[in-house]
Structures are given as structure tokens and as C-alpha cells.
mmCIF file as gemmi writes it, N, C-alpha and C atoms, coordinates in Angstrom:
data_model
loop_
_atom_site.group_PDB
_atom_site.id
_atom_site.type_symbol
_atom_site.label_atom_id
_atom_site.label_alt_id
_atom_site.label_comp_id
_atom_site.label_asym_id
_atom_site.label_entity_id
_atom_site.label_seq_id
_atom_site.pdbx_PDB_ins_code
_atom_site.Cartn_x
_atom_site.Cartn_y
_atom_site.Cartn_z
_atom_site.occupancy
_atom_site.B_iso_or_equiv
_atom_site.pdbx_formal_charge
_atom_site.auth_seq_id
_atom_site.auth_asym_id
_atom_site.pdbx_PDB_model_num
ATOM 1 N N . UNK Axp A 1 ? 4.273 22.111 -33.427 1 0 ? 1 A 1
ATOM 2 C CA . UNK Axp A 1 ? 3.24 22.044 -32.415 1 0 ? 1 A 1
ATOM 3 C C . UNK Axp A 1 ? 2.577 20.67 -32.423 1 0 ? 1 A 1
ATOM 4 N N . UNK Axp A 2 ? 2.07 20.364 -33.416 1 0 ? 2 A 1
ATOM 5 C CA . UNK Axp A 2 ? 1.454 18.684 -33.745 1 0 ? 2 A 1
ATOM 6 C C . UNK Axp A 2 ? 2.835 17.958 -33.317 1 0 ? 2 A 1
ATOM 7 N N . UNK Axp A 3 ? 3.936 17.943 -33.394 1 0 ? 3 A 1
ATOM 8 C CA . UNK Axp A 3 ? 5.181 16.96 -32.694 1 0 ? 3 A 1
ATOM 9 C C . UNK Axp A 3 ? 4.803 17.233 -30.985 1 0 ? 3 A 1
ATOM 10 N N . UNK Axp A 4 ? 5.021 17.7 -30.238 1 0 ? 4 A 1
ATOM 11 C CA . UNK Axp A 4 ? 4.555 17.812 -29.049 1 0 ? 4 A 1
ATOM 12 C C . UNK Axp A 4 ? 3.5 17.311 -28.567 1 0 ? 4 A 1
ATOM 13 N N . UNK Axp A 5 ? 2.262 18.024 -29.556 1 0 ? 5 A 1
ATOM 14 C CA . UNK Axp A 5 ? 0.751 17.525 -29.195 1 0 ? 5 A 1
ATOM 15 C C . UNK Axp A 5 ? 0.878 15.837 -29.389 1 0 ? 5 A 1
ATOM 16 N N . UNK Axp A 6 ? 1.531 15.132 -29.694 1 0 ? 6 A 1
ATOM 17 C CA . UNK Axp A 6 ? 1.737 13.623 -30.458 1 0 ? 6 A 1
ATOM 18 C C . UNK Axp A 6 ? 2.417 13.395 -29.18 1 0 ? 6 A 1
ATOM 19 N N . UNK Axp A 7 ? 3.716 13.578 -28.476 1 0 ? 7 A 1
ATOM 20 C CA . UNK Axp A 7 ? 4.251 13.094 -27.985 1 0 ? 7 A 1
ATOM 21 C C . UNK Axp A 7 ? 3.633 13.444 -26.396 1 0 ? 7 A 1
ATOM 22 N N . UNK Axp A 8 ? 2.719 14.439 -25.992 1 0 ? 8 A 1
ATOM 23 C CA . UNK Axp A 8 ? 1.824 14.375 -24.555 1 0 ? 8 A 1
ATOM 24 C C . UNK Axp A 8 ? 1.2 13.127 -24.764 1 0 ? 8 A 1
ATOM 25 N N . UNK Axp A 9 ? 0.405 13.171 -25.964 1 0 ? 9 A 1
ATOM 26 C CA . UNK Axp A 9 ? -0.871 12.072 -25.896 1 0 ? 9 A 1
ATOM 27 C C . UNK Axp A 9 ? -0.257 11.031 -25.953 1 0 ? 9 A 1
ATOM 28 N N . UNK Axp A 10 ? 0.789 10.516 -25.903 1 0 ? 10 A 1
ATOM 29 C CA . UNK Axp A 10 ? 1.567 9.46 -26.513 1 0 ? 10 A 1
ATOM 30 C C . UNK Axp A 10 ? 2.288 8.685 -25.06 1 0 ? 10 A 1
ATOM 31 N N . UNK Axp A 11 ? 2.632 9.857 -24.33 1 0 ? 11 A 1
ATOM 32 C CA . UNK Axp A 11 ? 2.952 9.665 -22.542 1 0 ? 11 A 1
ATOM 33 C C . UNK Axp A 11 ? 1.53 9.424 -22.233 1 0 ? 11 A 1
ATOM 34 N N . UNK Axp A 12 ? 0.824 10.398 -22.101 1 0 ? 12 A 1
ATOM 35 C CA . UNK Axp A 12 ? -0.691 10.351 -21.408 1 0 ? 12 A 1
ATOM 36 C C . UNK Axp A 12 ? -1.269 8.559 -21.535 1 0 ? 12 A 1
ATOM 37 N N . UNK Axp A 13 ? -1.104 8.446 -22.22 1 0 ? 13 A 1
ATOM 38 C CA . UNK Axp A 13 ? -1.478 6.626 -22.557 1 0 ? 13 A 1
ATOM 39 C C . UNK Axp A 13 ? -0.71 5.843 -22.027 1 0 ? 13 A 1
ATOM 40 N N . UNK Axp A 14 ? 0.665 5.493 -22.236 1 0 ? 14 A 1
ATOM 41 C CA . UNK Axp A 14 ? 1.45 4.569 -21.174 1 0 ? 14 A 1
ATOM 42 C C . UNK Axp A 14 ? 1.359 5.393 -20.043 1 0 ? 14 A 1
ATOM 43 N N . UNK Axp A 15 ? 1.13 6.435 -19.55 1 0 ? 15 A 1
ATOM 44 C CA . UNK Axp A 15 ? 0.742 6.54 -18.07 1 0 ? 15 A 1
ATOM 45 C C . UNK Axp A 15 ? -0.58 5.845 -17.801 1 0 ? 15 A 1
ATOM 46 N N . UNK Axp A 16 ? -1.368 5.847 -18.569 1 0 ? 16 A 1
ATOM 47 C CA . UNK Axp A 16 ? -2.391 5.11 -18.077 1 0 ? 16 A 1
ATOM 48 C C . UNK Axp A 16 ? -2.687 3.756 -18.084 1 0 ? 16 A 1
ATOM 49 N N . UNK Axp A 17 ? -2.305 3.301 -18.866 1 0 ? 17 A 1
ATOM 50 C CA . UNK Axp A 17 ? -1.866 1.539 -19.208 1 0 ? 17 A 1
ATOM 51 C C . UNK Axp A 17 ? -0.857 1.172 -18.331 1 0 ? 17 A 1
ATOM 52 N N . UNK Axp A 18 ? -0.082 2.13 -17.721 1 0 ? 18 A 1
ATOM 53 C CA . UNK Axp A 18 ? 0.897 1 -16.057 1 0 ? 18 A 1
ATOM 54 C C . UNK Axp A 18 ? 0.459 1.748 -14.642 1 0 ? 18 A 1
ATOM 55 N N . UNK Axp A 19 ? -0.152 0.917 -14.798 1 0 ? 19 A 1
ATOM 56 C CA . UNK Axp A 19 ? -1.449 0.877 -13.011 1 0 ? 19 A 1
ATOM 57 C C . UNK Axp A 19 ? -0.524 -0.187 -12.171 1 0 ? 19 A 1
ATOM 58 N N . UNK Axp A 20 ? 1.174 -0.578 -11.993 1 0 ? 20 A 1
ATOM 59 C CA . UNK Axp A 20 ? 1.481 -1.542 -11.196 1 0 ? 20 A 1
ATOM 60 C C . UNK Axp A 20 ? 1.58 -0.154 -9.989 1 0 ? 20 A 1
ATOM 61 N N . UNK Axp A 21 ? 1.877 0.689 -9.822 1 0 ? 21 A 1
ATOM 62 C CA . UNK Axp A 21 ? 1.818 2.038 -9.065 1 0 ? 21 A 1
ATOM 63 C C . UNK Axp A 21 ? 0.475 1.61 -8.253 1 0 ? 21 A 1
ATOM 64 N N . UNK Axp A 22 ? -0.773 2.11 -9.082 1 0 ? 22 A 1
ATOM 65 C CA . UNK Axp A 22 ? -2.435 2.048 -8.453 1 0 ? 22 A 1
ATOM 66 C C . UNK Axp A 22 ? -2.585 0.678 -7.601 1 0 ? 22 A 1
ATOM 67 N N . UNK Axp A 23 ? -1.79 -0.407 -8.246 1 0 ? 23 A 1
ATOM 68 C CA . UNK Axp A 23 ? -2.38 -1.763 -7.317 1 0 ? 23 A 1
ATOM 69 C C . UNK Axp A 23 ? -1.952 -1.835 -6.274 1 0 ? 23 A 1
ATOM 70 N N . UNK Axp A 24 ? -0.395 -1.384 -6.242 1 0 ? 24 A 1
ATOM 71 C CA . UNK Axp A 24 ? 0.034 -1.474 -4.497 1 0 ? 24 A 1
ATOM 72 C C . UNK Axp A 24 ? -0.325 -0.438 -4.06 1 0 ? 24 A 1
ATOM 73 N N . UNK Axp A 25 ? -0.56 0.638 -4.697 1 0 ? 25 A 1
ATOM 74 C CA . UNK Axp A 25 ? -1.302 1.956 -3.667 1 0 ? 25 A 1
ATOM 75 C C . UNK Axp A 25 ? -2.749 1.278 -2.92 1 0 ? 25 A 1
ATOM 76 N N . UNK Axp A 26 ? -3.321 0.431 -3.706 1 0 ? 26 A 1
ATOM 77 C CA . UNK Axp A 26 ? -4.749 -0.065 -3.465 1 0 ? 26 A 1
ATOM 78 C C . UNK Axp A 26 ? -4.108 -1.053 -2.011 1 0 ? 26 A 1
ATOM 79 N N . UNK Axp A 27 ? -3.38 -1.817 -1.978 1 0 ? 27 A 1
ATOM 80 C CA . UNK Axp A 27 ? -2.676 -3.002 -1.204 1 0 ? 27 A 1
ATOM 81 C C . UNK Axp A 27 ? -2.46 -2.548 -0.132 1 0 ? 27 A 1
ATOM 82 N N . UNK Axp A 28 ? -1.917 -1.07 -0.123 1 0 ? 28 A 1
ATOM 83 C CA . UNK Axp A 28 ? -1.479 -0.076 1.462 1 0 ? 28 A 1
ATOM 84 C C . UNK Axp A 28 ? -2.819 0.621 1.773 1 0 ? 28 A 1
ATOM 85 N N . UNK Axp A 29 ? -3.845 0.449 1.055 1 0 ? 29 A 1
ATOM 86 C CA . UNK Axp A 29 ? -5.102 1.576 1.615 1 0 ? 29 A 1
ATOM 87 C C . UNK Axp A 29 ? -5.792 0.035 2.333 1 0 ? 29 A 1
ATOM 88 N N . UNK Axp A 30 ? -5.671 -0.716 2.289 1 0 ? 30 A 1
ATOM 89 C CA . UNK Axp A 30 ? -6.49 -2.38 2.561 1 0 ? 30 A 1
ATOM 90 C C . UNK Axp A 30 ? -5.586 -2.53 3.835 1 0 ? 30 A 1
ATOM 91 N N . UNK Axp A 31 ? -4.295 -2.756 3.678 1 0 ? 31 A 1
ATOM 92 C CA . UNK Axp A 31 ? -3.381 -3.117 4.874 1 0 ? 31 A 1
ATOM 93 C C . UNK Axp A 31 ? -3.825 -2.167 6.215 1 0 ? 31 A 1
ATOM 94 N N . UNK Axp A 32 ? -3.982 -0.792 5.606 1 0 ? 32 A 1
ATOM 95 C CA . UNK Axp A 32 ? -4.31 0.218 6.67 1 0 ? 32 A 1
ATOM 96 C C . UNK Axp A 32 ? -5.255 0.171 7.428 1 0 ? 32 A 1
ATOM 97 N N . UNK Axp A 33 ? -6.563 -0.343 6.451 1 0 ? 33 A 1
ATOM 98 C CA . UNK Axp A 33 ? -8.086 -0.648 6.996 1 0 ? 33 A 1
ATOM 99 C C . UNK Axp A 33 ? -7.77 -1.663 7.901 1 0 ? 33 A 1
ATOM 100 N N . UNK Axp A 34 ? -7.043 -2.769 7.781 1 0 ? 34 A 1
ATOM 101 C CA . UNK Axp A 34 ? -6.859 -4.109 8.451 1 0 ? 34 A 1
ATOM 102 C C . UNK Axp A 34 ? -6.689 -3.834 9.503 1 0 ? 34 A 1
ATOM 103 N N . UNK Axp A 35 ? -5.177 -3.046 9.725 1 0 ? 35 A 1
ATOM 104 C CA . UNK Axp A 35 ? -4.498 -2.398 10.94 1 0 ? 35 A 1
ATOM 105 C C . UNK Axp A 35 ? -6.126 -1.929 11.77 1 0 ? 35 A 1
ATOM 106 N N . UNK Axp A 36 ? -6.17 -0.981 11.57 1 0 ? 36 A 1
ATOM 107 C CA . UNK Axp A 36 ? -6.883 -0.07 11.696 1 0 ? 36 A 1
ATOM 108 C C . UNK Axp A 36 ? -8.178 -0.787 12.576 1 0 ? 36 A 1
ATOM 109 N N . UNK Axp A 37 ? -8.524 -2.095 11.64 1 0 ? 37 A 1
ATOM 110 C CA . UNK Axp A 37 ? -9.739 -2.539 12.555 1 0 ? 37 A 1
ATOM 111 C C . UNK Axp A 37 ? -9.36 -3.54 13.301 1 0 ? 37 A 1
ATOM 112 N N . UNK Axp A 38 ? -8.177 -4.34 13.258 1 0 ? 38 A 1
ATOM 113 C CA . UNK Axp A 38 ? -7.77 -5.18 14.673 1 0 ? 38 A 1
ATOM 114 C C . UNK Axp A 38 ? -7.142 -4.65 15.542 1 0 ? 38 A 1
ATOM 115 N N . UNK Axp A 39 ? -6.96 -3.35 15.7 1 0 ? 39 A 1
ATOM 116 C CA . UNK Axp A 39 ? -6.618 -2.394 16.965 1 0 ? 39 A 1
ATOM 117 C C . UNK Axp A 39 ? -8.276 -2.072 17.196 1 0 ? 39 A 1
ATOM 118 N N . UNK Axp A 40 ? -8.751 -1.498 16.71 1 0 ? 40 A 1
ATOM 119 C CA . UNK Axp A 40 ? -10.338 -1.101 17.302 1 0 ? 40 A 1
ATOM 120 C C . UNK Axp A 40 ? -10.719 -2.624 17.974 1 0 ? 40 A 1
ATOM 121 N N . UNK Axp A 41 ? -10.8 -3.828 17.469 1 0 ? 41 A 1
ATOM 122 C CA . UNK Axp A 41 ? -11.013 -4.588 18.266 1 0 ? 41 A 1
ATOM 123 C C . UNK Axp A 41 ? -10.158 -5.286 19.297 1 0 ? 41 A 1
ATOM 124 N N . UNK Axp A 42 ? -9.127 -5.602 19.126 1 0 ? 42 A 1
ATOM 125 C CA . UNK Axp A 42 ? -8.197 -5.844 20.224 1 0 ? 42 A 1
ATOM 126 C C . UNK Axp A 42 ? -7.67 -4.847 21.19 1 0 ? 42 A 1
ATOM 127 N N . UNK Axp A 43 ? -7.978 -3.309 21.201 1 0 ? 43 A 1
ATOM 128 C CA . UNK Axp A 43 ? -7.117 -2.215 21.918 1 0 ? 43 A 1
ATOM 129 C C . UNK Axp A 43 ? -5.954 -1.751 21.277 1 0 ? 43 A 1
ATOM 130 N N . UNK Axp A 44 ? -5.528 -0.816 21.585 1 0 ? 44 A 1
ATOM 131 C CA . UNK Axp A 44 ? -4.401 -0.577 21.286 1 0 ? 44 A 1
ATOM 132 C C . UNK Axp A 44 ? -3.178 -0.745 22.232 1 0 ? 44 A 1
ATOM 133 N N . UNK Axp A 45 ? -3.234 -0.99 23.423 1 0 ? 45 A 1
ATOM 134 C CA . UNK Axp A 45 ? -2.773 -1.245 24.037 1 0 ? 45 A 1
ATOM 135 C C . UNK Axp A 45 ? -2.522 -2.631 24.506 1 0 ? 45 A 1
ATOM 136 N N . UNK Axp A 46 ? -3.569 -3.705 23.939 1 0 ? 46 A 1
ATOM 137 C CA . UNK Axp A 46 ? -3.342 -5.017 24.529 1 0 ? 46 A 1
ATOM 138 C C . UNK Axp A 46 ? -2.055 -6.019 24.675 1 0 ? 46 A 1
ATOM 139 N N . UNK Axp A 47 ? -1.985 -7.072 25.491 1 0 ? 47 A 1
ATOM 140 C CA . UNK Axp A 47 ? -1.376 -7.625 25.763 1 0 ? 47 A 1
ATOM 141 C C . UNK Axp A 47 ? -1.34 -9.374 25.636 1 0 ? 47 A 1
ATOM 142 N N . UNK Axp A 48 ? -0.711 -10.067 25.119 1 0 ? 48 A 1
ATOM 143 C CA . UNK Axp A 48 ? -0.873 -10.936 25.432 1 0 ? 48 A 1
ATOM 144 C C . UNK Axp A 48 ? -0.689 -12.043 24.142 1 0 ? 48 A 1
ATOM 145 N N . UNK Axp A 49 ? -0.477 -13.205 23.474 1 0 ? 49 A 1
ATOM 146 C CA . UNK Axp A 49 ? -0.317 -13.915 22.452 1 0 ? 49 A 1
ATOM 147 C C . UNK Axp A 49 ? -0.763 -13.96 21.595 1 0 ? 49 A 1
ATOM 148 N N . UNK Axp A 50 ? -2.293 -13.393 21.607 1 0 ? 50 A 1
ATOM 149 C CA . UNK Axp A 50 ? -2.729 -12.587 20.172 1 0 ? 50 A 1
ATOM 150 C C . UNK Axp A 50 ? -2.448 -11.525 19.699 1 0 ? 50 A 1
ATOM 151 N N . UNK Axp A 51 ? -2.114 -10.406 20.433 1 0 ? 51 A 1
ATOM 152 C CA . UNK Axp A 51 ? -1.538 -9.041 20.686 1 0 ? 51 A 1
ATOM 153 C C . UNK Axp A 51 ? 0.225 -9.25 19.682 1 0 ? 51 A 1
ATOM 154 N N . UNK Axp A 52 ? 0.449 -10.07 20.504 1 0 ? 52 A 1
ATOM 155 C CA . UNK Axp A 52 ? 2.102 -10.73 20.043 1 0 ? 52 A 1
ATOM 156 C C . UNK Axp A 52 ? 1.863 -10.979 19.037 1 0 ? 52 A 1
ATOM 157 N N . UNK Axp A 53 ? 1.453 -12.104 18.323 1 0 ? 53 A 1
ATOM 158 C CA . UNK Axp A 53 ? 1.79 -12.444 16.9 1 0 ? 53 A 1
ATOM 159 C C . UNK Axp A 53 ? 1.007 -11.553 15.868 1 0 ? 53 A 1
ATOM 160 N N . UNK Axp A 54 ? -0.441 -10.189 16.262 1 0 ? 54 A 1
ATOM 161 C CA . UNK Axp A 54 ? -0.311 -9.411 15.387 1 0 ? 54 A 1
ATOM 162 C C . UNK Axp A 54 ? 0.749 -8.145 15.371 1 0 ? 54 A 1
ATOM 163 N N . UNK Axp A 55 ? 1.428 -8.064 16.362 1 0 ? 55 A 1
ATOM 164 C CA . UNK Axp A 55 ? 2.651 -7.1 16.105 1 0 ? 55 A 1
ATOM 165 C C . UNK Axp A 55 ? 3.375 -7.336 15.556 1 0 ? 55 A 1
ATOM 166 N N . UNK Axp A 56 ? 3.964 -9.16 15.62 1 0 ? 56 A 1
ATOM 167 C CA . UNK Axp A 56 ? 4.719 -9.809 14.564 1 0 ? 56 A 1
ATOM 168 C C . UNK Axp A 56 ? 4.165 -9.384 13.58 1 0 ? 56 A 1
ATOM 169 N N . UNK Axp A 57 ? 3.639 -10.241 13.533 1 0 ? 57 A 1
ATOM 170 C CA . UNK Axp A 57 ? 2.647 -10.009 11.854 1 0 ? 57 A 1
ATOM 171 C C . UNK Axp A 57 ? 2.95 -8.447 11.059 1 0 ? 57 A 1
ATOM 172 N N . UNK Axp A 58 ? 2.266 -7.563 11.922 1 0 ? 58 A 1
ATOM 173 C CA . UNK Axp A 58 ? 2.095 -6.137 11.13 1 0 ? 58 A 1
ATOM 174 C C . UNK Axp A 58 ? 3.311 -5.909 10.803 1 0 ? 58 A 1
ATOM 175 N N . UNK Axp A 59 ? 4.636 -5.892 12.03 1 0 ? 59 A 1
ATOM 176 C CA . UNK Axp A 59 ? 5.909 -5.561 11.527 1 0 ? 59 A 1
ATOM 177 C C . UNK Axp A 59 ? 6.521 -6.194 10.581 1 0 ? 59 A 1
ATOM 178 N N . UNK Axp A 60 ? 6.185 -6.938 10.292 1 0 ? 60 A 1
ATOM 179 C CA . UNK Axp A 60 ? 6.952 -7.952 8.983 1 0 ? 60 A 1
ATOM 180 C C . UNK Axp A 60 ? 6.229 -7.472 7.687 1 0 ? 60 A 1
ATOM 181 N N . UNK Axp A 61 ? 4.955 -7.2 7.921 1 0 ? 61 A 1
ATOM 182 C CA . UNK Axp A 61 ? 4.281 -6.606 6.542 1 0 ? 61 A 1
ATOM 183 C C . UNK Axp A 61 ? 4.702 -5.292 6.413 1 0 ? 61 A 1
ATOM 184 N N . UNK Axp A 62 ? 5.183 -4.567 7.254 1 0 ? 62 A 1
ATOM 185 C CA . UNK Axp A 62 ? 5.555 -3.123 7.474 1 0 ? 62 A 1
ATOM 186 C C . UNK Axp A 62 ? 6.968 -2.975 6.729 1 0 ? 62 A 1
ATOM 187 N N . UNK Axp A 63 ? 7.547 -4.327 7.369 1 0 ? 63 A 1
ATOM 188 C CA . UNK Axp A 63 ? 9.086 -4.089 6.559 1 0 ? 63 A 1
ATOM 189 C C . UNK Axp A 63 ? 9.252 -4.465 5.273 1 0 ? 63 A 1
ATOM 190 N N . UNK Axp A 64 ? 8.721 -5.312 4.856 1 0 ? 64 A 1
ATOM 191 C CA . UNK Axp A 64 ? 8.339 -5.616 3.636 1 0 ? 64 A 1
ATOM 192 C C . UNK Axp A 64 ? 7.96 -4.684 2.841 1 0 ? 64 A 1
ATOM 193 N N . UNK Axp A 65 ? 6.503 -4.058 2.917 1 0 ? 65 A 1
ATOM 194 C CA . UNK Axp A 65 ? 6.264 -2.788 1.957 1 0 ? 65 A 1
ATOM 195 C C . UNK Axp A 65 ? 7.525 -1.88 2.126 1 0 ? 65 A 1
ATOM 196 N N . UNK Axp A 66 ? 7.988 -1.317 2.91 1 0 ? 66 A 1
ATOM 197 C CA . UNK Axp A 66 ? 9.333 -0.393 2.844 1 0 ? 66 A 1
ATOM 198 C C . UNK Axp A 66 ? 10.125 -0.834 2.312 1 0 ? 66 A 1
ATOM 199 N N . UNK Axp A 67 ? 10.469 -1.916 1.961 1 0 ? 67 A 1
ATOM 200 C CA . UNK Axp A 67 ? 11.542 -2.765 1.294 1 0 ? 67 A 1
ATOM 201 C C . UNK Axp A 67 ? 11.458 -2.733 -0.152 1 0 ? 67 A 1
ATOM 202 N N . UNK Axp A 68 ? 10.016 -2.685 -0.051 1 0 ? 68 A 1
ATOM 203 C CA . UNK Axp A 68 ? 9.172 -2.77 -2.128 1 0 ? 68 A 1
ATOM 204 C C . UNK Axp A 68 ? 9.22 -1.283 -1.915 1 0 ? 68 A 1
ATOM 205 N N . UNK Axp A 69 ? 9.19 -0.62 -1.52 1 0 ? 69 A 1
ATOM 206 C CA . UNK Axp A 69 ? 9.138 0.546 -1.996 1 0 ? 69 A 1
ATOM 207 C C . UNK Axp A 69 ? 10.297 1.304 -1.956 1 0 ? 69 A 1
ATOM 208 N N . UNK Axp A 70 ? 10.871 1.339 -1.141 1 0 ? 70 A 1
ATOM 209 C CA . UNK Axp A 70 ? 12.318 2.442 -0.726 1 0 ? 70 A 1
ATOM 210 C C . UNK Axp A 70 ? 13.661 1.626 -1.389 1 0 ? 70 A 1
């Protein structure tokens, strides 16, 4: 029973000491807010060369995280 109880607490700790998981989870909750508030200010629908290079933009950051992740 103490071999087991040793080897939870023993995971339980390197689970908690590798947070590279938590930082890009933190990186996609920020990206989202971003999204999120240059559509509230530009529309969602807009048009036009600012419109353009943040669709560029987002889609390239879009493919990227899928790329780090999948």
C-alpha cells in the first residue's frame, strides 16, 4: 500500500511541475479575447484592408496553433 501511496504522490508532483500544457492553454484564452474584441470593434462582417490583413493575420495564428497542437 505505501508502494502505490509513493508512486501517486510521486506523479502528482511532476504533474504539477510541467505547466508547458497551462501556458499555451493561457496563450489560446488571450488569442480568443483578442479575436473576440477586434470583431466587437471592427464588425463582424467588415470589409476592407484592415478587415483583410486581420483575417490574414487570425488565419495564420489559427493554423499555427493547430499545427502545435494536432
Amino acid at each position: 500500500m505505501l508502494k502505490y501511496y509513493i508512486k501517486t504522490t510521486e506523479a502528482l508532483k511532476r504533474l504539477r511541475d510541467n505547466e508547458d500544457g497551462v501556458v499555451s492553454f493561457e496563450y489560446v484564452i488571450v488569442a480568443a479575447c483578442v479575436v473576440a474584441a477586434v470583431g466587437a470593434a471592427f464588425g463582424l462582417g467588415g470589409t476592407g484592408p484592415i478587415s483583410d490583413a486581420l483575417s490574414s493575420a487570425i488565419s495564420s495564428i489559427s493554423s499555427k496553433v493547430t499545427a502545435a497542437v494536432g
